[in-house]
N, CA, C and O atoms as a GROMACS GRO file, in nm:
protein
  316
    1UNK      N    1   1.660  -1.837   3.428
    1UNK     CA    2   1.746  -1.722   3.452
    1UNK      C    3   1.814  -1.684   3.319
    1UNK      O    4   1.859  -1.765   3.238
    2UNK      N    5   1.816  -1.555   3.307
    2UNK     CA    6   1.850  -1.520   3.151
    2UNK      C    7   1.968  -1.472   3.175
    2UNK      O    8   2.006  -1.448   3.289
    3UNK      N    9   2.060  -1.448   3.034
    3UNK     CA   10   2.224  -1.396   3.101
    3UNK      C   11   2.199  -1.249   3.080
    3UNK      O   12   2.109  -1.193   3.017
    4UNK      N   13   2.330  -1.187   3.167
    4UNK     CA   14   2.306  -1.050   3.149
    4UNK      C   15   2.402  -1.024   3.060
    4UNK      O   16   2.478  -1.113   3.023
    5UNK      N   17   2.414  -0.868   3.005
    5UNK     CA   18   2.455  -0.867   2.898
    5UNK      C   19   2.567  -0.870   2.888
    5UNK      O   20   2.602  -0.916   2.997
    6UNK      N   21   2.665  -0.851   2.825
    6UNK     CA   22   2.779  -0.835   2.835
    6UNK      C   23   2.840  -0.713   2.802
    6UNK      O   24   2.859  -0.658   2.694
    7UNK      N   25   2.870  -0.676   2.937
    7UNK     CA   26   2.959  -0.508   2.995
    7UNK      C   27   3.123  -0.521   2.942
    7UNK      O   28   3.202  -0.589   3.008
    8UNK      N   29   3.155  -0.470   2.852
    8UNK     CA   30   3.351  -0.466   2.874
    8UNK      C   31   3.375  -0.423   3.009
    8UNK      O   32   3.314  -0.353   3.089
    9UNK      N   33   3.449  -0.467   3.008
    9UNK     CA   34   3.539  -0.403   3.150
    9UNK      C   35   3.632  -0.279   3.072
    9UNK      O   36   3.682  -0.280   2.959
   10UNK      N   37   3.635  -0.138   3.214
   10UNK     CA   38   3.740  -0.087   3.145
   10UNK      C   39   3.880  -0.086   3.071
   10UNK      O   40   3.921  -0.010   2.982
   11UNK      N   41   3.965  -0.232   3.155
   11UNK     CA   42   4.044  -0.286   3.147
   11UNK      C   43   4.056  -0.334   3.011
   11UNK      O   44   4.170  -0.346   2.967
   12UNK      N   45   3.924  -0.375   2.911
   12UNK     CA   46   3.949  -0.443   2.791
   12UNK      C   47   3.886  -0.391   2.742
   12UNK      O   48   3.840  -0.458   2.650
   13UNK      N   49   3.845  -0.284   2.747
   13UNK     CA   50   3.805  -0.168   2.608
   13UNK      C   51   3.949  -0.068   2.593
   13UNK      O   52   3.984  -0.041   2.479
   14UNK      N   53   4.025  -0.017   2.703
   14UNK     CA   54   4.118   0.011   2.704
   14UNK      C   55   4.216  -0.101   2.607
   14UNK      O   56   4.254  -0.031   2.513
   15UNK      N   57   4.261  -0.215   2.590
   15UNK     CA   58   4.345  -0.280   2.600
   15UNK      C   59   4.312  -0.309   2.425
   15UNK      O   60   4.398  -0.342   2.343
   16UNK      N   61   4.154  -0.286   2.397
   16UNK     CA   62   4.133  -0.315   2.264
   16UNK      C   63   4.177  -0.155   2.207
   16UNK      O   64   4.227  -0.148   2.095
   17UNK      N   65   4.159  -0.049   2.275
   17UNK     CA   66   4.215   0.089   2.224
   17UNK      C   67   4.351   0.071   2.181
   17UNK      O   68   4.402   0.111   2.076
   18UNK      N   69   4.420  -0.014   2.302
   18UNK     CA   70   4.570   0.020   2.225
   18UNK      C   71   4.589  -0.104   2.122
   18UNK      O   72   4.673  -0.086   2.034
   19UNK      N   73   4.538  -0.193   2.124
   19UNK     CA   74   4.538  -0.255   1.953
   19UNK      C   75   4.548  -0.187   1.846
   19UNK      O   76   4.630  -0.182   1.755
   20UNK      N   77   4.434  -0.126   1.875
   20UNK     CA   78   4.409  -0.057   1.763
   20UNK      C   79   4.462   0.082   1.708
   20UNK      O   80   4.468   0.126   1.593
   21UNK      N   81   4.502   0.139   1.840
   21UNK     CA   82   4.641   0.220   1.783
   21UNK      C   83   4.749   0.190   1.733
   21UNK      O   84   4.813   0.267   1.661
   22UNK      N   85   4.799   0.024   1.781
   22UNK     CA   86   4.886  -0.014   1.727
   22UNK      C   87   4.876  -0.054   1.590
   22UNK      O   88   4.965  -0.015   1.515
   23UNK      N   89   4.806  -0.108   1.554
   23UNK     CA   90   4.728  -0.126   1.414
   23UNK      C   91   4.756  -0.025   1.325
   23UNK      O   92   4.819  -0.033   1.220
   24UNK      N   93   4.706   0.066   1.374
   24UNK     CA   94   4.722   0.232   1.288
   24UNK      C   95   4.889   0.292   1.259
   24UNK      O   96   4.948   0.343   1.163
   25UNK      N   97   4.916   0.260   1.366
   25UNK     CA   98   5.056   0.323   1.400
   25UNK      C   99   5.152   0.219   1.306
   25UNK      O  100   5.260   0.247   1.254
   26UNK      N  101   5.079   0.086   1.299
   26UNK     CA  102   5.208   0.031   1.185
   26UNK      C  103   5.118   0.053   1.033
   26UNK      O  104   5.190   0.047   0.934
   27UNK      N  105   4.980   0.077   1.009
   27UNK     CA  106   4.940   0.119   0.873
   27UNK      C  107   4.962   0.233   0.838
   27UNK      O  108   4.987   0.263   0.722
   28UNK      N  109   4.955   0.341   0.966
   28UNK     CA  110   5.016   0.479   0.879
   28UNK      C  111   5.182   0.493   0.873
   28UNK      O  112   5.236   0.589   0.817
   29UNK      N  113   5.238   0.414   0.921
   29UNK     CA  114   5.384   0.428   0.902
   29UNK      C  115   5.446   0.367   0.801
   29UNK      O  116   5.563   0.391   0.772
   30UNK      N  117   5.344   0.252   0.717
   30UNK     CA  118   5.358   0.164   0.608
   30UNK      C  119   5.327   0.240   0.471
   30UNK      O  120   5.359   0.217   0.354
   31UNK      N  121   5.242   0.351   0.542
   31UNK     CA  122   5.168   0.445   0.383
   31UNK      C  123   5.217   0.627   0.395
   31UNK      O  124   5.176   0.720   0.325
   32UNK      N  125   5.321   0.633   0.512
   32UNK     CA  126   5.400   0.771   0.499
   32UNK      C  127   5.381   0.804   0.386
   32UNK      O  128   5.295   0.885   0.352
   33UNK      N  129   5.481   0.727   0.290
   33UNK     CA  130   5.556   0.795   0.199
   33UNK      C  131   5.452   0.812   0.094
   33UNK      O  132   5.494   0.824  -0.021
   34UNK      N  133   5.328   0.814   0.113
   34UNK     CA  134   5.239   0.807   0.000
   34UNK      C  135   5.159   0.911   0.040
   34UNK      O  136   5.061   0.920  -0.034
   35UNK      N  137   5.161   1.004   0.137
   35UNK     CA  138   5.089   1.146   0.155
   35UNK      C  139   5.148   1.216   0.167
   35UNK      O  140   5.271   1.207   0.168
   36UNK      N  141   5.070   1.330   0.183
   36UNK     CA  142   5.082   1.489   0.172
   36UNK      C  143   5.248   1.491   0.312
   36UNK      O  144   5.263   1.414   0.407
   37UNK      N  145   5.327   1.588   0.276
   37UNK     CA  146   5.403   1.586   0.359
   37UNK      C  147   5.310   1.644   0.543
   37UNK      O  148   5.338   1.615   0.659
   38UNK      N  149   5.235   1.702   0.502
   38UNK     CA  150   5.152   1.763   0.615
   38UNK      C  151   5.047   1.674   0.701
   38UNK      O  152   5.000   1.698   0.812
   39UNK      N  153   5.025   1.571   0.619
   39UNK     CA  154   4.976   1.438   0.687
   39UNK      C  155   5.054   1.386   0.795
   39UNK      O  156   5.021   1.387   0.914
   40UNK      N  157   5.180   1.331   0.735
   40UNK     CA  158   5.250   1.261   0.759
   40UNK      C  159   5.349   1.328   0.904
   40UNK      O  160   5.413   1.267   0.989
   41UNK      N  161   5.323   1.489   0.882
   41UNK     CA  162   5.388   1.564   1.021
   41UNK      C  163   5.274   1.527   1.114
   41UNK      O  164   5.299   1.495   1.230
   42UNK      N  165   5.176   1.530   1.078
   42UNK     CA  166   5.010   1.550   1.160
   42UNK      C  167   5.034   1.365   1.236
   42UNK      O  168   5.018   1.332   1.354
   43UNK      N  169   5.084   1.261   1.101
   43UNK     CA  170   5.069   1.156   1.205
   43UNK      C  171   5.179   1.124   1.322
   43UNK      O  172   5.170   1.062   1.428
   44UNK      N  173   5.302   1.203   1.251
   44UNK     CA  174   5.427   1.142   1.321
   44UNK      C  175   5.410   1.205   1.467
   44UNK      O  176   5.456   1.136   1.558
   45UNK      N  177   5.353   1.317   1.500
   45UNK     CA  178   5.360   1.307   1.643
   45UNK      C  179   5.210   1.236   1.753
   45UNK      O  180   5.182   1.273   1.867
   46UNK      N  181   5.139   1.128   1.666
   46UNK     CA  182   5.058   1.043   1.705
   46UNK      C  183   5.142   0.910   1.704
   46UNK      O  184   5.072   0.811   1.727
   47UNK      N  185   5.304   0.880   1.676
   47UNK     CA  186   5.372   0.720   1.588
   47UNK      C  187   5.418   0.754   1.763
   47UNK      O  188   5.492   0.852   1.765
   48UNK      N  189   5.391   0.692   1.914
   48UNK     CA  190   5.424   0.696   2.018
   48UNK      C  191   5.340   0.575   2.077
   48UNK      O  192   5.248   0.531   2.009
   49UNK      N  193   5.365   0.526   2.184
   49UNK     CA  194   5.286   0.435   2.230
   49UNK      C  195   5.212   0.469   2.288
   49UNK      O  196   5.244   0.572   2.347
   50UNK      N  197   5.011   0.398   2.330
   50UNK     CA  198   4.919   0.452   2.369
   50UNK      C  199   4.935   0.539   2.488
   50UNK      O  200   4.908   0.659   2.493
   51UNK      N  201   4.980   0.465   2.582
   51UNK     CA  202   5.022   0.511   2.684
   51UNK      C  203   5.064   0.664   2.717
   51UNK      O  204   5.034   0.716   2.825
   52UNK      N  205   5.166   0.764   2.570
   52UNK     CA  206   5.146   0.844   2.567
   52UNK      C  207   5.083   0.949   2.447
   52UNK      O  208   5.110   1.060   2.401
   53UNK      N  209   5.008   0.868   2.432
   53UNK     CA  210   4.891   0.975   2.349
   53UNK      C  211   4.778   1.056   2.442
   53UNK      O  212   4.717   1.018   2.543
   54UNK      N  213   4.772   1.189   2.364
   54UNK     CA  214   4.671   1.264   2.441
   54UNK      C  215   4.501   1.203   2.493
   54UNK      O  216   4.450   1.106   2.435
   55UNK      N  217   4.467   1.237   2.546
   55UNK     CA  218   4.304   1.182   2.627
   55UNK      C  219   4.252   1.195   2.497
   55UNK      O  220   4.191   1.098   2.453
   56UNK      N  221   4.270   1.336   2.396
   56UNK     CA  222   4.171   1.331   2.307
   56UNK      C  223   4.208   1.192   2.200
   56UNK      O  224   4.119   1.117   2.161
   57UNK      N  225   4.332   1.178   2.168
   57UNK     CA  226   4.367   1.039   2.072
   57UNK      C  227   4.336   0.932   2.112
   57UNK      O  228   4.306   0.850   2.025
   58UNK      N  229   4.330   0.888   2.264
   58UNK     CA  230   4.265   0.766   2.304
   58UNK      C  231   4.137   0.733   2.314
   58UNK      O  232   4.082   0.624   2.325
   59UNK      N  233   4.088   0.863   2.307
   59UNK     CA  234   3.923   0.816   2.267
   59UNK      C  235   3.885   0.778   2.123
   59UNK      O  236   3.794   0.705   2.085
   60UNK      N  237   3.993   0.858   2.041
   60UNK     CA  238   3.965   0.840   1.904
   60UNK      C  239   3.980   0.654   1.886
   60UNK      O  240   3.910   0.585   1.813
   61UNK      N  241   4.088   0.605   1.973
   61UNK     CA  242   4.116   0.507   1.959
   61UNK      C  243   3.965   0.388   2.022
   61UNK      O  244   3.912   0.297   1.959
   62UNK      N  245   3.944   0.422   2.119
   62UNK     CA  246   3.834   0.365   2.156
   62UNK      C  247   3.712   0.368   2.138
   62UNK      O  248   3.628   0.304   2.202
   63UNK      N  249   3.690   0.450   2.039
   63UNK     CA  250   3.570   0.407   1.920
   63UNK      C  251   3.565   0.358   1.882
   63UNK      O  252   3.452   0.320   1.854
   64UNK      N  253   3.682   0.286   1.829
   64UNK     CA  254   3.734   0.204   1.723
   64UNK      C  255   3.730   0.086   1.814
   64UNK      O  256   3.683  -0.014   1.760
   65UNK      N  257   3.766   0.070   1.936
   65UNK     CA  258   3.752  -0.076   2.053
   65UNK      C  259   3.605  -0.108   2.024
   65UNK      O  260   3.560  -0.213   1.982
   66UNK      N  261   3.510   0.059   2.072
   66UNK     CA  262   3.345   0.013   2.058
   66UNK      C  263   3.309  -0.091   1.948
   66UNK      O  264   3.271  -0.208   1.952
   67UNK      N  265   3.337   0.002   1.843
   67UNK     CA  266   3.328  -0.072   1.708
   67UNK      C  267   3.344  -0.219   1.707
   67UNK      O  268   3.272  -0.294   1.642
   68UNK      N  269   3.447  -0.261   1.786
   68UNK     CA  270   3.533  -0.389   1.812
   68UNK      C  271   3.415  -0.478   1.836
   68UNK      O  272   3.360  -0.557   1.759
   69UNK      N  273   3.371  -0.425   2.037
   69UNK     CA  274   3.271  -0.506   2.060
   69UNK      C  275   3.072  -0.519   2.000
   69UNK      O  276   2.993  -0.612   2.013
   70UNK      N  277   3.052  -0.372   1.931
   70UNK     CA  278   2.954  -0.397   1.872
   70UNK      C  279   2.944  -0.495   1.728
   70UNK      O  280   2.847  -0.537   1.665
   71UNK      N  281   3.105  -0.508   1.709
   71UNK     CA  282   3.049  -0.604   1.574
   71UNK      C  283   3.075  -0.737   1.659
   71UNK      O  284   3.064  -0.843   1.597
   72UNK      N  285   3.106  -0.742   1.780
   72UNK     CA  286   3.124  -0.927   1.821
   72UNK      C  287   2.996  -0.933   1.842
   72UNK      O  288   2.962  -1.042   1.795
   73UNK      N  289   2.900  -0.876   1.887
   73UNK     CA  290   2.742  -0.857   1.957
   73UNK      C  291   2.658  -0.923   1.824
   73UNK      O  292   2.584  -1.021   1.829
   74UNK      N  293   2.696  -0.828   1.687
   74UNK     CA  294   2.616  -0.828   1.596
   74UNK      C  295   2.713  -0.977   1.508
   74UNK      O  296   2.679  -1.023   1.399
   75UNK      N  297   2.771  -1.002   1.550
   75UNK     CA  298   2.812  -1.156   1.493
   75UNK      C  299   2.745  -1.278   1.604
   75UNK      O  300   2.716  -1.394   1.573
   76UNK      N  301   2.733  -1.228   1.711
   76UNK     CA  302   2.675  -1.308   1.847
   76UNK      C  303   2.780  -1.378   1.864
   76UNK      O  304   2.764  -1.498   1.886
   77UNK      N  305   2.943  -1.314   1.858
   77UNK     CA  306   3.027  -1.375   1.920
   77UNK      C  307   3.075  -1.341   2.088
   77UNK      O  308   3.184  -1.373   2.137
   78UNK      N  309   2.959  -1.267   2.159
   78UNK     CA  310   2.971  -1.224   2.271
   78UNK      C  311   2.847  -1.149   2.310
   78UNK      O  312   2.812  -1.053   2.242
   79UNK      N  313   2.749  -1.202   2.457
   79UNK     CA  314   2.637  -1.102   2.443
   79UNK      C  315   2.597  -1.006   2.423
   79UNK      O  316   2.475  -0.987   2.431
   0.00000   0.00000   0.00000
């Protein structure tokens, strides 16, 4: 019997999205003061918790989850 593959659950592709917003949200708040003032308006109304970011920002975020689990796959730290 062979294993099957390994599916995220929505629950933890979600949960790796908001990592990784959080991630962002403390690297772009660490490198403000080093861009364009028009950046920095563009990020500050993304500096909120996932929870309320728009549908379109949480997908942005969960590419970045994909990303997550295709490099555990390609390390074979998960089927």
């Amino acid at each position: 019997m062979s294993k099957s593959p390994f599916k995220p659950t929505d629950e933890l592709m979600e949960a790796l999205a908001e990592i990784e917003h959080e991630q962002w949200l403390h690297w772009s708040q660490a490198v403000a003061a080093d861009v364009t003032a028009t950046t920095r308006d563009k990020w500050q109304r993304a500096w909120v918790g996932y929870d309320e970011l728009t549908e379109d920002l949480k997908e942005a975020d969960r590419i970045w989850a994909r990303k997550v689990v295709t490099l555990l796959r390609q390390r074979k730290l998960i089927p």
